[in-house]
C-alpha positions in Angstrom: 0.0 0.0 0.0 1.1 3.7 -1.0 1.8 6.1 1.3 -1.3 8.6 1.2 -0.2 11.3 4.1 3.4 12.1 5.0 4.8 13.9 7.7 8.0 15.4 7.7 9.6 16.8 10.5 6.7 18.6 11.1 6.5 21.9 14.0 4.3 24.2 14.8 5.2 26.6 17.6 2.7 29.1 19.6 3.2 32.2 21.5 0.7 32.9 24.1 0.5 35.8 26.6 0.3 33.8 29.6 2.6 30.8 29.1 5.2 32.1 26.5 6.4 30.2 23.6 4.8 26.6 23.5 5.8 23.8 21.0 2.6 22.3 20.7 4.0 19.8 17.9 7.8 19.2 17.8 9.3 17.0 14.6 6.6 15.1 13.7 7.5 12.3 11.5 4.8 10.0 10.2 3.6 7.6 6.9 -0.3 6.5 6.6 -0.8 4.4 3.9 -3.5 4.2 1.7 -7.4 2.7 3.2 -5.4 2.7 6.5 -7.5 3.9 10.0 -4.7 5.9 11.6 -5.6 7.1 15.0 -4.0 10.2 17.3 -4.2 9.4 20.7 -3.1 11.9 24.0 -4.1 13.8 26.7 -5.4 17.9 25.9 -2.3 19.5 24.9 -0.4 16.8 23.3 -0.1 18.6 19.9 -3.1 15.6 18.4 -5.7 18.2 17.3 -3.2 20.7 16.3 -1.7 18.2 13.9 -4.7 17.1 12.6 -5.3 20.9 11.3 -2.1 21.4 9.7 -2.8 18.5 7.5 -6.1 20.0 6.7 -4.9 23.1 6.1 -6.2 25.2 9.4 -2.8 25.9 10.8 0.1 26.5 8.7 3.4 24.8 9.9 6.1 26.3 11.6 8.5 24.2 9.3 8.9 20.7 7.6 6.5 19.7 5.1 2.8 17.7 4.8 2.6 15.5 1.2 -1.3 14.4 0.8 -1.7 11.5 -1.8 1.1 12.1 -3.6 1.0 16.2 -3.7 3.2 18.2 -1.7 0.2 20.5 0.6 2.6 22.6 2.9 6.3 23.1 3.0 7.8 26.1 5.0 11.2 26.1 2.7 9.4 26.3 -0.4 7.1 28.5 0.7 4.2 26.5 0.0 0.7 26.7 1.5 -2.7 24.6 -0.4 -5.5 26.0 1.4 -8.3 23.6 2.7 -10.7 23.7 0.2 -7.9 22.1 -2.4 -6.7 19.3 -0.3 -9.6 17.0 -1.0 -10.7 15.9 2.1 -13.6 15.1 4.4 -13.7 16.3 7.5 -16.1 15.2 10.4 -15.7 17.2 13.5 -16.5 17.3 17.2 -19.0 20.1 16.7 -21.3 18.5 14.5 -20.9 21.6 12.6 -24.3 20.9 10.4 -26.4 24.4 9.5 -29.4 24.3 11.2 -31.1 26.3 8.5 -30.6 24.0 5.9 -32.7 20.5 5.8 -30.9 17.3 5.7 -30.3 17.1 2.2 -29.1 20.7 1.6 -26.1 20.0 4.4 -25.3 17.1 2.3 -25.7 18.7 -0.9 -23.6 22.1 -0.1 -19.9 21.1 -0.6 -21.2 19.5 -4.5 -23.3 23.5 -5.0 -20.1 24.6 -4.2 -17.8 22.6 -6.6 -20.8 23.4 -9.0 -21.3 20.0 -10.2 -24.5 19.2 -11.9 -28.2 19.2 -10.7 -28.5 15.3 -11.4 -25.1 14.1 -10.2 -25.8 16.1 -6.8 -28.9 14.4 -6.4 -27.4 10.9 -7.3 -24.5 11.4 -4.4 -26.4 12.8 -2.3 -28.9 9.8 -1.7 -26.1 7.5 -1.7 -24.6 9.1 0.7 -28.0 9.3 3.0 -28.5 5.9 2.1 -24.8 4.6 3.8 -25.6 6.9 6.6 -28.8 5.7 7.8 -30.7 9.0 6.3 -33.4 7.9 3.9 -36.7 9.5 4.7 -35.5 12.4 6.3 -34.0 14.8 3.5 -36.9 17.1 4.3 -35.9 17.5 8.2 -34.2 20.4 9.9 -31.1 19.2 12.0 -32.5 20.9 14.9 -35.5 18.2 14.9 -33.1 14.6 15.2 -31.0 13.8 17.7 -27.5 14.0 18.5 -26.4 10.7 16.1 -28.4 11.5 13.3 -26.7 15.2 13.2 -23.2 13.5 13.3 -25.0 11.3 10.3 -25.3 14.4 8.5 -21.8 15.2 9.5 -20.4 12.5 8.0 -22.6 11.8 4.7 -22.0 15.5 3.8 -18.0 14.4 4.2 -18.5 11.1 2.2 -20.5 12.7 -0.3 -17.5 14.3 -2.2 -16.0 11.1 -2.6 -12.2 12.4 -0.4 -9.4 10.0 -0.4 -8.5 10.7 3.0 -11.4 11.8 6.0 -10.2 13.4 9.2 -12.2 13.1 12.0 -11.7 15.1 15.0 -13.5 13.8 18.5 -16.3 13.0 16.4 -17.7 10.8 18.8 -17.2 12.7 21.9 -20.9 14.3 22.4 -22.6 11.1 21.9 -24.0 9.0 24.6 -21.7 5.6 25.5 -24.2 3.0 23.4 -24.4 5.6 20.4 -20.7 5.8 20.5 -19.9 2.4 20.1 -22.7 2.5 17.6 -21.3 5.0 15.3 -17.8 3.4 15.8 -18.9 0.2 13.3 -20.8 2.4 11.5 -17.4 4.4 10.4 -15.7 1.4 9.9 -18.0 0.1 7.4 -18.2 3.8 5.5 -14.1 3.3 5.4 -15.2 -0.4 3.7 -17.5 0.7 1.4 -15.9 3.8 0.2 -12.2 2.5 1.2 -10.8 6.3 2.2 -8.2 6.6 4.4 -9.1 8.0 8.2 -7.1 9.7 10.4 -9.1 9.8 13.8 -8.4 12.3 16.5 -9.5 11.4 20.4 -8.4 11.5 24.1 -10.4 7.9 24.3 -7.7 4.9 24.2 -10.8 2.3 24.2 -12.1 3.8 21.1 -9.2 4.4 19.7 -8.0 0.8 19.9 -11.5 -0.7 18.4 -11.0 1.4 16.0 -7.9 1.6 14.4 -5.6 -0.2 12.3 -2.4 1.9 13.8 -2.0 4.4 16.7 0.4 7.1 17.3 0.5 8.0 21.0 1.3 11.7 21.6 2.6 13.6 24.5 3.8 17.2 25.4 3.9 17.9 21.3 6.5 14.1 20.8 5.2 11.3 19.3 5.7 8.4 22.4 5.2 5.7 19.9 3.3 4.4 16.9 2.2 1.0 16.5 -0.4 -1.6 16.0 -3.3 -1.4 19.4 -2.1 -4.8 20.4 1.4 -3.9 20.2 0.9 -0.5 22.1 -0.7 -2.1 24.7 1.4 -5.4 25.0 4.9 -3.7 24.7 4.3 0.2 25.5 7.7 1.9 25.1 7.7 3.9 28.2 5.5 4.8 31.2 3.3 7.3 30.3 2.3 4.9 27.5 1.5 1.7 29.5 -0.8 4.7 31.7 -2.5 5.9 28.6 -3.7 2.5 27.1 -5.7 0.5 29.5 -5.2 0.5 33.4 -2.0 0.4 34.6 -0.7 -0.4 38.4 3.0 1.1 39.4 5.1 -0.1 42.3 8.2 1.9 43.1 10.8 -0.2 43.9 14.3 -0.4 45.3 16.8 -2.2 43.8 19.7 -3.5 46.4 22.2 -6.0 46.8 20.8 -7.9 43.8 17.1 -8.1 45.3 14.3 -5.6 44.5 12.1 -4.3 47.6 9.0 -2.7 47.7 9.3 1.0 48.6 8.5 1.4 52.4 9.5 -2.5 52.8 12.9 -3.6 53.2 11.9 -6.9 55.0 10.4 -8.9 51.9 11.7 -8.8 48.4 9.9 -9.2 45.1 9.9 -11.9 43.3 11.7 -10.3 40.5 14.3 -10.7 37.6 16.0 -7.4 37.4 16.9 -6.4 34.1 20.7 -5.4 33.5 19.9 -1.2 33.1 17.9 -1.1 36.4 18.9 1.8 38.5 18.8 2.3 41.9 15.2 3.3 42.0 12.6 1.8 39.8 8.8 1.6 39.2 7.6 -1.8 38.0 4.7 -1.6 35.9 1.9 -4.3 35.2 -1.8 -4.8 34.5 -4.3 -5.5 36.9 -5.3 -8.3 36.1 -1.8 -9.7 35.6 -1.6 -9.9 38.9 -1.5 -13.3 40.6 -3.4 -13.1 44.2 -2.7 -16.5 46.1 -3.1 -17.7 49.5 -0.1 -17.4 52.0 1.0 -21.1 51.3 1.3 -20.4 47.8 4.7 -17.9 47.9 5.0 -14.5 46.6 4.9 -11.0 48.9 3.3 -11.8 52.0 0.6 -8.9 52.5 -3.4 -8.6 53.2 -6.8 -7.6 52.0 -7.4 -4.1 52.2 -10.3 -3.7 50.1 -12.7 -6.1 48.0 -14.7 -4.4 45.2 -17.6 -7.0 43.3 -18.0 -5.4 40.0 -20.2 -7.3 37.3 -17.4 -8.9 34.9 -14.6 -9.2 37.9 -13.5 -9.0 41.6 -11.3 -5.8 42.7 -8.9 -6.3 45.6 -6.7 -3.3 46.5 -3.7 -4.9 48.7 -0.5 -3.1 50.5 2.6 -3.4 49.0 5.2 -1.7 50.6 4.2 2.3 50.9 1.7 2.1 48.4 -1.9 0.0 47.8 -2.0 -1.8 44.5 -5.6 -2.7 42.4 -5.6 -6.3 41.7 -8.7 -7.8 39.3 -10.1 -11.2 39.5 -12.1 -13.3 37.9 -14.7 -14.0 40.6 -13.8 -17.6 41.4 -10.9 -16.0 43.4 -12.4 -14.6 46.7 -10.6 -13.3 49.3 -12.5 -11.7 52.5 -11.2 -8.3 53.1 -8.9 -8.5 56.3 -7.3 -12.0 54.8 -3.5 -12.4 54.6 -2.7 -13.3 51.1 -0.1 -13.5 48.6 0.7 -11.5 45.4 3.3 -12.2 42.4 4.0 -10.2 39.1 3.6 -12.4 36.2 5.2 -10.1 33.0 6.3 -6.7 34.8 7.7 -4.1 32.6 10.5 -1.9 34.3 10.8 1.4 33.7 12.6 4.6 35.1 11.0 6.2 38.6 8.8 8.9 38.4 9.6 12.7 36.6 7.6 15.0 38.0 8.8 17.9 35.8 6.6 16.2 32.9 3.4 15.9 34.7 3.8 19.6 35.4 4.3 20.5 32.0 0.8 18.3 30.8 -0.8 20.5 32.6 0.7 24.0 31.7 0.1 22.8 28.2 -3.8 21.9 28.5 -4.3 25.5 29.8 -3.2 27.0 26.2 
């Protein structure tokens, strides 16, 4: 498959009153290829939403260069800038951005008045595109008589009606309620089969990210953290703030020492623990909940106790000392513990990475105030 959107060291820099100069998007270097569903995932003020715009044409780059489908779009050292309206693509924002004084079928039909293409072949796309969307029967309403799906409906027929090679979508789930959400997310999927476009998706929401796409790039402080399949992302996440972004995540601190690692605040009991050869001093192990192993006290591992059982409908929640800190635990719920109960815990495939910077969680939050 072609390439159809290429990043090349990509930057876009902002000054702001309050905070100063902020990079909201440093070096970005990226390929998706052709009918590909490319998600950008991250917290507010990772540089996702910003990116997205410079490849539609919104924001203008600070330098590098944006090639879309074969055709260079923005390059700072050629001085080049294609506005929006000539980059060919459908866009399907947050806002469902429909006008509420035209029915359904003039939103639809607007962007083919525009391009002045003919009465018939207007009419033609234009009930195709209802049709894929779940639209038939209402090209006579007003937007402000349907509910919140069907106005993202019109959102996205009126962007598939122009037949783009490549659709950005930016939170276009986000004001929908949970069910409609997950509704809408096959619904896109088959638009992308039908119509076979390439989608870059834009969210803050790793579950729907991850159903989603066929590749993720996970973005932080304005630096692509890493890009990669879901499974991979979540099965080998290349650093911390990675393995916290995708799914839950429970940290223990440790201390490593005389070739044994100890839970912070417990020097009596090590961990059962291989320590890889880079370790430092101070550590933080990381691991899933639920791979977790919770055994009784004849079993071996770190000798600790119930502090908390949680019955939820798919699993148990136990949260359990270890050392200074209380770690979440999930269970199926044929492993029951009473809370109080002594008890054993082991981690089966910990990751290890390097103990905690707070300089970066300050700087997350600086950025989401831009």
């Amino acid at each position: 498959m072609a390439d159809q959107i290429i990043l090349r060291n990509v930057t876009k820099r902002f000054t702001t009153k309050t905070l100063g100069d902020i990079v909201a998007v440093d070096n970005f270097n990226l390929n998706v290829r052709e009918g590909e569903c490319f998600s950008f995932l991250g917290p507010s003020g990772c540089g996702k939403s910003t990116t997205l715009r410079m490849i539609a044409g919104f924001e203008d780059l600070t330098e590098g260069e944006i090639e879309l489908c074969g055709r260079l779009v923005s390059s700072k050292k050629k001085n080049l800038y294609v506005p929006p309206e000539e980059r060919g693509l459908g866009m399907v924002f947050q806002a469902f951005a429909v006008w509420p004084h035209m029915n359904v079928y003039e939103n639809v039909a607007f962007p083919l008045r525009i391009q002045k293409i003919n009465k018939t072949d207007i009419d033609k796309r234009v009930r195709e595109a209802l049709k894929h969307t779940s639209l038939t029967g209402l090209e006579n309403v007003f937007p402000g008589d349907l509910s919140g799906g069907q106005q993202q409906r019109i959102a996205l027929a009126r962007a598939i009606v122009t037949n783009p090679k490549v659709m950005l979508l930016d939170e276009p789930l986000s004001n929908l309620d949970p069910k409609l959400r997950e509704t809408m997310r096959f619904e896109i999927k088959a638009l992308q089969r039908k119509f076979n476009f390439t989608i870059i998706f834009v969210t803050h929401d790793q579950s729907e990210a991850m159903a989603i796409s066929d590749r993720m790039m996970v973005c932080d402080m304005g630096k692509i953290m890493q890009i990669d399949t879901p499974e991979n992302l979540y099965n080998k996440p290349c650093n911390r703030f990675v393995h916290n972004f995708l799914g839950e995540s429970t940290f223990i601190s440790v201390i490593v020492k005389d070739g044994k690692v100890y839970a912070k605040g417990d020097m009596t009991q090590p961990l059962d623990l291989a320590i890889p050869q880079d370790a430092a001093q101070e550590m933080v192990v990381a691991t899933r909940p639920n791979e977790i192993a919770l055994t009784g006290v004849s079993d071996g591992g770190y000798k600790t106790h119930i502090e908390k059982r949680i019955f939820l409908t798919d699993r148990t929640e136990y949260l359990v000392p270890v050392g200074e800190q209380v770690v979440k635990i999930q269970t199926p719920h044929r492993v029951h513990f009473a809370e109080g109960e002594a008890c054993c815990v082991r981690f089966l495939e910990p990751m290890w990475y390097p103990a905690d910077d707070g300089k970066a969680d300050q700087e997350r939050a600086r950025r989401q105030l831009v």
